[in-house]
C-alpha positions in Angstrom: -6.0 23.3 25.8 -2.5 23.4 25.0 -0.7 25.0 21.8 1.6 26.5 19.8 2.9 29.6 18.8 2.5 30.9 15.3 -0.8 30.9 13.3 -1.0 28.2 11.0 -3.9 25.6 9.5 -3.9 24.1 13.0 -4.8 27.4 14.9 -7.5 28.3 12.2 -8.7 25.0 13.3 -9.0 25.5 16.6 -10.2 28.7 16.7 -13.4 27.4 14.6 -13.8 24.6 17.2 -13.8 26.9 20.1 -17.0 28.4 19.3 -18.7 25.8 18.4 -17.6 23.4 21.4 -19.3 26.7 23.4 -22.8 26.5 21.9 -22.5 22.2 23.1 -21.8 23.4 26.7 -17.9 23.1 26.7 -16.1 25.9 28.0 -12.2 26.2 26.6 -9.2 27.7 28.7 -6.5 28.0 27.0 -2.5 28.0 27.6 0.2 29.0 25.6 3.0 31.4 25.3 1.8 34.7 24.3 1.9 35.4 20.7 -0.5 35.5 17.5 -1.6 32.3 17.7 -3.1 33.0 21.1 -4.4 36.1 20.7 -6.3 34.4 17.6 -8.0 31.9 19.7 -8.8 34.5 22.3 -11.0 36.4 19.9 -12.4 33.3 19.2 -13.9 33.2 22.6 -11.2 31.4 24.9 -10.3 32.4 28.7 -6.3 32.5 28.1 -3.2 32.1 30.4 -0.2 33.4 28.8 2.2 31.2 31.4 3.5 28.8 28.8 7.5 28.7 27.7 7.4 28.5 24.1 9.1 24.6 23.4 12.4 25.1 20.9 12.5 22.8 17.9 14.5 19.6 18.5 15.1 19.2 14.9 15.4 20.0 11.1 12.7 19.9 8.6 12.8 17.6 5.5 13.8 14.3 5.0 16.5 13.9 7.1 15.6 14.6 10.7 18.6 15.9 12.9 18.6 16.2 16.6 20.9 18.4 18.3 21.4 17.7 22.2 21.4 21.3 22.8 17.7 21.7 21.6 16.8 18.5 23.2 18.0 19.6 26.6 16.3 23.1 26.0 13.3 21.4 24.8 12.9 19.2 27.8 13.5 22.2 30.4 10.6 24.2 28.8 8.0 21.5 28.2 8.7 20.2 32.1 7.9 24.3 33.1 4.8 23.5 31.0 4.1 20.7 32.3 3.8 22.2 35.9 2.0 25.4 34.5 -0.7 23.2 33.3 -0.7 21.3 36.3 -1.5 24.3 38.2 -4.1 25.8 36.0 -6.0 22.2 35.3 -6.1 20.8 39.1 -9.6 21.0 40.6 -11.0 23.4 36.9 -10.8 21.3 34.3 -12.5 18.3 33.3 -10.1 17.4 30.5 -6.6 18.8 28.9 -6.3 18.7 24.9 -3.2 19.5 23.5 -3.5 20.7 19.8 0.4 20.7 19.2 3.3 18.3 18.8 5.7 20.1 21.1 2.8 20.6 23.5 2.1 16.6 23.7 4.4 16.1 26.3 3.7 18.8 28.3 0.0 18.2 28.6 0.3 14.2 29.3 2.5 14.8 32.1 0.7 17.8 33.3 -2.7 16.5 33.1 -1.4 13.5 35.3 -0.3 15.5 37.9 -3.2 17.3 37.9 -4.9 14.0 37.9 -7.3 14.6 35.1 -7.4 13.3 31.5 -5.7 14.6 28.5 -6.5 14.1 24.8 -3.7 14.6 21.9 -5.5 16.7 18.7 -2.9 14.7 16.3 -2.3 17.1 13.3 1.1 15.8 12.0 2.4 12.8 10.3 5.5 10.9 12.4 8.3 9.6 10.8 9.6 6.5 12.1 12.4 6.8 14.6 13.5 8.3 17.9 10.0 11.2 17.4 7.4 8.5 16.6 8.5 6.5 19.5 8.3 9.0 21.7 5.4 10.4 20.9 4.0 6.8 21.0 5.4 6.4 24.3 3.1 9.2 25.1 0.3 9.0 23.6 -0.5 5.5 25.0 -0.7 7.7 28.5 -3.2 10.0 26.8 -6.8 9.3 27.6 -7.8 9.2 23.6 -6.3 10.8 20.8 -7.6 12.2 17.3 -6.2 12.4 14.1 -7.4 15.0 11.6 -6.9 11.8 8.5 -6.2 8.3 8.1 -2.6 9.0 7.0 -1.6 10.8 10.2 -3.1 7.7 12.0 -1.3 5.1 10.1 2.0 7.5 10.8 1.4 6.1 14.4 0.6 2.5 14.6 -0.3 0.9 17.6 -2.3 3.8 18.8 -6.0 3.7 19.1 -7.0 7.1 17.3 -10.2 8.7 16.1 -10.3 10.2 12.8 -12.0 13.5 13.1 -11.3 15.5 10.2 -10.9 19.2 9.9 -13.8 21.9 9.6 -14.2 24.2 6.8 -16.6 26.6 6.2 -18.3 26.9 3.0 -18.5 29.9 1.0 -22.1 31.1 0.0 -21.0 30.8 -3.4 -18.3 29.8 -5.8 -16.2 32.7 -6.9 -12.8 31.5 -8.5 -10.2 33.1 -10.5 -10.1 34.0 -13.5 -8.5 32.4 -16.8 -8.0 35.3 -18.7 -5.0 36.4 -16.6 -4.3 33.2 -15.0 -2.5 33.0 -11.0 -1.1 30.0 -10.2 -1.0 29.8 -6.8 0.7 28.6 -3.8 -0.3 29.3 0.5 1.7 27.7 2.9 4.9 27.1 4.9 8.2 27.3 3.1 9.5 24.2 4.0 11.3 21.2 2.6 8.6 19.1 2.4 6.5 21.0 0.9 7.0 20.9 -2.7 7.6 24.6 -3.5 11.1 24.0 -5.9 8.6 21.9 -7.6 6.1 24.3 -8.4 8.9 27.2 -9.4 10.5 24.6 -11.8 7.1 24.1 -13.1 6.5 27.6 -13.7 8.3 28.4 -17.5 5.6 26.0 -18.7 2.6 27.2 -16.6 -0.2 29.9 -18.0 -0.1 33.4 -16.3 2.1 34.2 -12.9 2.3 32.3 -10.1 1.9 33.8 -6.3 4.0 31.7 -3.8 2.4 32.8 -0.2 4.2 31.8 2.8 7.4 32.0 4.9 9.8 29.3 6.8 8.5 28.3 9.8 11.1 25.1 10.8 13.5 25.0 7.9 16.5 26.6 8.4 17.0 30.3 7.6 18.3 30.2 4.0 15.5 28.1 2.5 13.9 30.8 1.7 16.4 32.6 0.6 17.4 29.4 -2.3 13.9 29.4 -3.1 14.1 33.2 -4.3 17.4 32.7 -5.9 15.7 29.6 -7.6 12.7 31.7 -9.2 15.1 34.3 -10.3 16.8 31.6 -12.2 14.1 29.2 -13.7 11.7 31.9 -14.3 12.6 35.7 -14.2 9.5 37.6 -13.6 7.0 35.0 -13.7 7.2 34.5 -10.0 6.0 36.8 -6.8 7.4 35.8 -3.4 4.3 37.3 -1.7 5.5 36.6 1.8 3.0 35.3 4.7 -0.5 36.3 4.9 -2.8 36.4 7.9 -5.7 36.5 5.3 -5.5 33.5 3.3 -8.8 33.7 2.2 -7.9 37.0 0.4 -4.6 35.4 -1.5 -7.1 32.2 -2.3 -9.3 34.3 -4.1 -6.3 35.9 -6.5 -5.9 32.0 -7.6 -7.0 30.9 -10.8 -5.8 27.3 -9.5 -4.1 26.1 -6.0 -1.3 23.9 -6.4 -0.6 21.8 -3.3 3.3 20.2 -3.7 3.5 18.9 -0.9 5.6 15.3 -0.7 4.2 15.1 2.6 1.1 16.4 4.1 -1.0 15.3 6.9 -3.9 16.0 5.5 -4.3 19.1 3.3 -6.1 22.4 5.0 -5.2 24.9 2.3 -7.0 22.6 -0.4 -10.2 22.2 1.5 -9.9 25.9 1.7 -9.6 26.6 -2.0 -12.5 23.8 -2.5 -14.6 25.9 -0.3 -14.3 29.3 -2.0 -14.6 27.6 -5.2 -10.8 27.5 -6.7 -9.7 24.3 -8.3 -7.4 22.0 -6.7 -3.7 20.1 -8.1 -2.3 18.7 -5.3 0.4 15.5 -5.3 -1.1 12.5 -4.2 1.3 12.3 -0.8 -0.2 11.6 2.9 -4.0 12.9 3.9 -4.5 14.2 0.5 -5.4 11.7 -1.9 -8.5 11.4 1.6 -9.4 15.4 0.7 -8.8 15.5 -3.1 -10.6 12.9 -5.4 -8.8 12.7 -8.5 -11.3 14.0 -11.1 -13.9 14.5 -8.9 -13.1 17.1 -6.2 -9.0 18.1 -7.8 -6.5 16.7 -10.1 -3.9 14.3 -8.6 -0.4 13.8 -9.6 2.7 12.0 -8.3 4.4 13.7 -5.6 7.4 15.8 -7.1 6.7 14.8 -10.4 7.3 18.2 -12.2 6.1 17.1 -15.4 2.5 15.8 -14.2 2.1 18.8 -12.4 2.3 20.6 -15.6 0.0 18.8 -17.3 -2.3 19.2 -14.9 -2.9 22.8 -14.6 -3.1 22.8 -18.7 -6.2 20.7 -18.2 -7.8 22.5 -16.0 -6.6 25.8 -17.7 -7.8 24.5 -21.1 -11.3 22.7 -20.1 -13.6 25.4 -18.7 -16.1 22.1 -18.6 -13.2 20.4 -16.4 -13.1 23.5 -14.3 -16.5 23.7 -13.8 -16.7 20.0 -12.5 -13.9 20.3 -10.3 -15.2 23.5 -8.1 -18.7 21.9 -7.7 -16.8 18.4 -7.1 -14.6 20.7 -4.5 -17.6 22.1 -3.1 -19.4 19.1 -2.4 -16.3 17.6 -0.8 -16.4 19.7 2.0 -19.7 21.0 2.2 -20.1 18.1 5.0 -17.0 19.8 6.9 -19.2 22.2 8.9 -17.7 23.8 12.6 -21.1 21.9 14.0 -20.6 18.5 12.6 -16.5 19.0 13.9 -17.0 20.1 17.0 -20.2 17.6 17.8 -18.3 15.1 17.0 -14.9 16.3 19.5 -17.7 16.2 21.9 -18.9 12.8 22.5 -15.3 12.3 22.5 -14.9 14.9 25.3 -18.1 13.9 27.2 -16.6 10.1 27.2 -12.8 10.9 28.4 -14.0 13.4 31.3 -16.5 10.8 32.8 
């Protein structure tokens, strides 16, 4: 397998898979550059190689997507280095090369081919159209199979045969939210454009309690962040802690009275599985995978992507209706009580077993 650098809901997702995909007979090697997010899936049980460049960003986040040939070029040089690397470690040992990130797509296609084995994309990103989802089309269609962790990350690449495999989550043994009487409103994520987050800090001067914004830039340019703080200081002085990144998100999730997922785009919606597992209700904007995770009324409360207003009103139902609350965490629960590491990993299996034939 194939991956990325920092630790985010994809590498928690892979490291659960590892394990389980050990117990079914598959054994996992894994290639990256050297960095947290590897030395997380080692401890999850995966033979590593440490050979892989790390493959530069070819673009801004957020709506407007802007390529810069001097990244492109870099790009290129680095994911052709990776592609030999994982030509060399895959020929004759491997029966089949996944690649669980998008800059890593490339780089496993081509290196699995000269290797002369199979490779399989783990899809975990929605495409925009243009010169990316073209090229990623492009390579795809050389893949032997691909998965997509929801509908919505499939339909962002049409003309692709995909499986839709959604993520695992393991459930807590029992519900243990928040409480109301001191109410966090909280956020875990990237800080990123598409996120949502200026939507949740203009929310705040009509929200109960604090609210706890966890998370750092990972592809936005350096001064998001930096807007973002001068924002809360602004809107809502003191109502607000920038709490940074945590490597422990289970520990921030169970601070949260509520989890508030802004995103205008998502692909599908790890953090809010998360929060339904440990038992903290979900508001999340009905934009990409999540309206698949989140039943409005049933498992979270929906509202129209960057609609600051609806957001609000929201959380003071949930806040106000300890009945509502109640609902939604065993709604929550019962959502992804079916996502088990097992069911996951059996069913990246058969997938497996079929492509290395």
């Amino acid at each position: 397998m194939s991956l990325a650098t920092g630790i985010g809901g994809a590498e928690r997702s892979l490291a659960l898979l590892i394990g389980e995909l050990a117990a079914l007979g598959w054994r996992a090697s894994l290639a990256g550059p050297d960095g947290p997010a590897l030395r997380l899936l080692e401890s999850a049980g995966g033979a590593v190689t440490r050979e892989l460049r790390g493959v530069p960003a070819i673009s801004t986040a957020g709506p407007e997507r802007r390529y810069r040939a001097r990244s492109i070029v870099a790009a290129a040089g680095a994911s052709l280095d990776n592609a030999r690397a994982i030509a060399r470690s895959a020929r004759g040992q491997a029966g089949v090369v996944v690649s669980n990130s998008f800059h890593a797509h490339p780089s496993v296609v081509l290196g699995a081919r000269l290797a002369g084995v199979p490779s399989v994309l783990y899809l975990r990103d929605m495409v925009r159209p243009g010169v990316g989802q073209r090229g990623l089309r492009a390579i795809a269609r050389r893949a032997a199979a691909t998965i997509a962790i929801s509908r919505a990350v499939q339909a962002s690449l049409p003309g692709v045969p995909m499986q839709v495999i959604e993520n695992a989550v393991p459930l807590s043994a029992e519900a243990a939210h928040g409480s109301w009487r001191s109410p966090v409103i909280g956020y875990l994520g990237r800080l990123d454009p598409e996120k949502g987050v200026e939507d949740l800090i203009a929310a705040t001067p009509r929200l109960p309690g604090v609210v706890e914004i966890h998370g750092a830039p990972v592809v936005s340019d350096p001064g998001y962040a930096a807007r973002l703080e001068r924002m809360a200081t602004e809107v809502a002085p003191g109502r607000i802690r920038l709490c940074g990144w945590t490597d422990d998100p289970e520990r921030a999730l169970a601070r949260f009275s509520v989890l508030v997922v802004p995103s205008r785009r998502e692909p599908w919606g790890r953090v809010a599985a998360e929060a339904m597992a440990v038992g903290v209700p979900v508001v999340a904007a009905s934009s990409g995978g999540l309206p698949e995770l989140v039943e409005d009324g049933v498992s979270g409360l929906l509202y129209p992507p960057g609609d600051v207003g609806s957001l609000v009103e929201r959380v003071g139902r949930i806040a106000d209706d300890p009945d509502l609350r109640e609902r939604l965490v065993a709604g929550g629960r019962a959502r992804v009580g079916p996502l088990s590491p097992a069911h996951q990993a059996a069913d990246v299996a058969r997938l497996l077993a079929v492509v290395a034939r």
